[in-house]
N, C-alpha and C positions, 0 to 999 in steps of 0.2 A: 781387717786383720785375719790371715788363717788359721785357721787350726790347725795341729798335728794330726796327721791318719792317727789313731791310738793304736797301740803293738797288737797284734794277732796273739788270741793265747796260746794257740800253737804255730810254732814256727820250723821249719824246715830249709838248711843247708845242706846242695846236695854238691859234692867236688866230683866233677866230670868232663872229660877232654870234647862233651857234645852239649854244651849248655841247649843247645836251640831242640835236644830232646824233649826239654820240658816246658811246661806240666803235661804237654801231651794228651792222655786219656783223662785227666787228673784235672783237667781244666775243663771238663765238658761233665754231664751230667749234674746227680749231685754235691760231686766234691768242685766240680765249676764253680757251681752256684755260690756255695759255703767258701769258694775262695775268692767270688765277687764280692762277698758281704762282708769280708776279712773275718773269717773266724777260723781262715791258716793262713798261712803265707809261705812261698819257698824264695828261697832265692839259690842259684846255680852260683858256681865258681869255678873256673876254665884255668887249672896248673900252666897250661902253655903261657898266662899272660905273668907267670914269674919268674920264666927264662930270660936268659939273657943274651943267647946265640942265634947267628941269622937265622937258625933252622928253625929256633921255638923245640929243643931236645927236650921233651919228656920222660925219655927210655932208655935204655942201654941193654948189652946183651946182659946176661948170668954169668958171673963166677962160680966157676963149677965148669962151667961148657953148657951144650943142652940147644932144643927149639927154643924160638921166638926172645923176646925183650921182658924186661923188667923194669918197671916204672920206677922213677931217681927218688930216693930219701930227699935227697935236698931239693928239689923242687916240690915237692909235694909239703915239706916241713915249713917250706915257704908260705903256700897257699894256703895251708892250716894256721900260719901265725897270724895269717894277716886277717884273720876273720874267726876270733878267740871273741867272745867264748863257743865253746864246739856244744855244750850241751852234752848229751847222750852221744858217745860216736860209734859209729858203725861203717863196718865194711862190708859189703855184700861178697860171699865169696863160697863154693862148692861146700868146703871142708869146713861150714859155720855150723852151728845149732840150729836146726830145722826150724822155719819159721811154724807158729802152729799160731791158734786162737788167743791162746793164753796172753802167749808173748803178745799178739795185738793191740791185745788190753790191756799188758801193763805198759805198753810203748805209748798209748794211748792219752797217757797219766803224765805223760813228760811235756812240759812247755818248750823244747828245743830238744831238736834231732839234726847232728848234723850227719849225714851218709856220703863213704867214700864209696866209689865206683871206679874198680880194676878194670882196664883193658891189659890187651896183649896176655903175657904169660899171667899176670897180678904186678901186688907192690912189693917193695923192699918189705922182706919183712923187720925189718930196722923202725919203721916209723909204727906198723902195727903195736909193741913192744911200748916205744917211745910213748905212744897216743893212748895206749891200753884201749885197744878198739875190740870192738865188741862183734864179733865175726858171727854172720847170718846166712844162712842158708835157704834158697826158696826150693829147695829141691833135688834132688839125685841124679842133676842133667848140667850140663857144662853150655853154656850161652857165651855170645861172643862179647861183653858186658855187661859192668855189674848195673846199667842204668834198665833194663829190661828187669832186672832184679829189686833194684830201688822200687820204680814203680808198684809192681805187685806189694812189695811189704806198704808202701804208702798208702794206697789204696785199702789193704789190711785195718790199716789204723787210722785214717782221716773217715771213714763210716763209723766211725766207731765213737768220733767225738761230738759233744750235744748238739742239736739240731741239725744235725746234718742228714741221717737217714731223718728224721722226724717223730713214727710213730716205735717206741722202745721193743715194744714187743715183737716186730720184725727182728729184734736180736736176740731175743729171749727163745726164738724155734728156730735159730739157724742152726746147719749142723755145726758140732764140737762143741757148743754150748751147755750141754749137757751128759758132754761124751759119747754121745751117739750120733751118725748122720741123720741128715732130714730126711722125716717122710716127704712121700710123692705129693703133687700139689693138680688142683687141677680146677676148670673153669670153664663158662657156657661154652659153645653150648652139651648140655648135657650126655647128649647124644652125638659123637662123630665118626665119619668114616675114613680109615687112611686110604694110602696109594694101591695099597695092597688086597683094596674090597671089604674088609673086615670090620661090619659097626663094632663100635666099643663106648659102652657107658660109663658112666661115673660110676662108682662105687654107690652102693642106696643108703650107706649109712651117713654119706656128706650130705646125701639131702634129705634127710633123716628129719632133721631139728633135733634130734638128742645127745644133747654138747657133750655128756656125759661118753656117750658109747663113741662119739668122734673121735675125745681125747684118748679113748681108750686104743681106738683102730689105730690113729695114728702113731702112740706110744708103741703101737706091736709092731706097725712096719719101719718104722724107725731102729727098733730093735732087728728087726729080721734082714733089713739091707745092712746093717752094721756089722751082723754076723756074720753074712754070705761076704760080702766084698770087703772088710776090714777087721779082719782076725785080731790081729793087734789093739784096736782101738775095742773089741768088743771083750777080749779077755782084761784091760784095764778098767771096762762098766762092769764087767761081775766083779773084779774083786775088791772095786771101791764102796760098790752094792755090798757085801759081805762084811766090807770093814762098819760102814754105817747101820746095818742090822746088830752087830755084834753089839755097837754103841747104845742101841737102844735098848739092848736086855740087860 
C-alpha cells in the first residue's frame, strides 16, 4: 500500500498565463534541493484553462480608452475559485509595498502563499478589491510580468524557511538584518592581483585572529557602506539607535 507524499509546510500557488516559467531558478540550488525534500511546494495555475472561447480570451481592452489589455475579472475569479483556499494572496505589481527583509520574514511564517502575476496593462481592479490581495512591490522598475516579480519575492522567502540555507547565522550578517548593509567579504588567497596590475591584500585585521577587533571592523564598514550608498536606511539605524539608548537610561 502507499503512502501519501505528506503536505509541504510551505506551500505556493502561483496564477500565471506561463506555468512552464516555473520554479525556474527556484528549482535549482538550494531552494531545488529543499523542494526535492518537500519542505515547499508550488504549484502554477494557467487562467487560460478557464476560458471558454476558441481563443482561450484572457484580456480585453480598458474602459476608459488607453494602451494595451486588461486581464478579465471573470476569468481570473474563475481560476481563483477553483483552487480555494488562496492562503496569504498577493499580486505582484509596481504600485505595491516595496518588498524589503522584514516582509520576507513575515511571508516566511505563512503555510500557503498564493501569488497572482499581471501581464499586459495588469488585472481588473474588481478581483483585487473582491480577493483583498495584498499588492507587492520588487522595485521602482516596470517588467513585462509579475512572474519575474514572483520569483524574486519567492526566493526572498523560501531561504528563509528552516533547513533550507542550513547554517542560521548566514541570516543573522546579511544585509537589512540589522538595518544596515553588509560588510565586504573576502577569501584566499590572501594576496591577489586584478586586471589592472594592482596587488591588493586582505585587510590584516581578518587575519588577525582577534574576533573581537573583526567584529568591530566589520560593524564600522557595515556602517560606512550604509551611509555612503543608503541615506535612507542609515538615517532609520540612527534614530532606532537613539530610540533604544533613550530606553536604556
Amino acid at each position: 500500500m502507499k503512502h501519501a507524499k505528506p503536505e509541504a509546510a510551505f506551500r505556493v500557488k502561483v496564477i500565471t498565463l506561463f506555468p512552464e516559467m516555473f520554479p525556474g531558478h527556484l528549482g535549482l540550488s538550494l531552494s531545488g534541493k529543499a523542494l526535492e525534500k518537500g519542505a515547499w511546494s508550488i504549484e502554477t495555475v494557467n487562467p487560460r484553462y478557464y476560458t471558454t472561447d476558441l481563443h482561450k480570451t484572457v484580456d480585453d481592452s480598458p474602459f476608459g480608452g488607453g494602451a494595451g489589455m486588461v486581464m478579465k475579472p471573470d476569468i481570473l475569479d474563475k481560476a481563483l475559485k477553483a483552487h480555494l483556499p488562496l492562503g496569504r494572496f498577493i499580486y505582484m505589481t509596481p504600485r505595491g509595498t516595496p518588498l524589503t527583509q522584514k516582509k520576507a520574514e513575515e511571508l516566511a511564517k505563512e503555510p500557503l502563499l498564493t501569488v497572482l502575476c499581471g501581464r499586459y496593462e495588469g488585472v481588473d481592479e474588481r478581483v483585487l478589491e473582491a480577493y483583498k490581495a495584498e499588492e507587492i512591490s520588487v522595485g521602482d522598475y516596470v517588467l513585462s510580468g509579475g512572474e519575474q516579480a514572483c520569483m524574486i519575492l519567492l526566493d526572498a522567502v523560501i531561504r528563509l524557511l528552516p533547513d533550507v540555507v542550513g547554517n542560521a547565522d548566514t541570516h543573522a550578517e546579511e544585509s537589512f538584518q540589522n538595518g544596515l548593509l553588509e560588510y565586504p567579504h573576502y577569501t584566499r588567497p590572501a594576496e591577489w592581483t586584478g586586471p589592472d596590475g594592482i596587488p591588493r591584500k586582505v585587510p590584516d585585521v581578518l587575519t588577525s585572529g582577534n574576533h573581537a577587533k573583526v567584529k568591530e571592523w566589520r560593524q564600522k564598514c557595515a556602517e560606512d557602506v550604509t551611509r555612503e550608498r543608503r541615506p535612507d536606511l542609515w538615517s532609520a539605524y540612527v534614530s532606532q539607535n537613539a530610540k533604544e539608548s533613550k530606553k536604556v537610561k
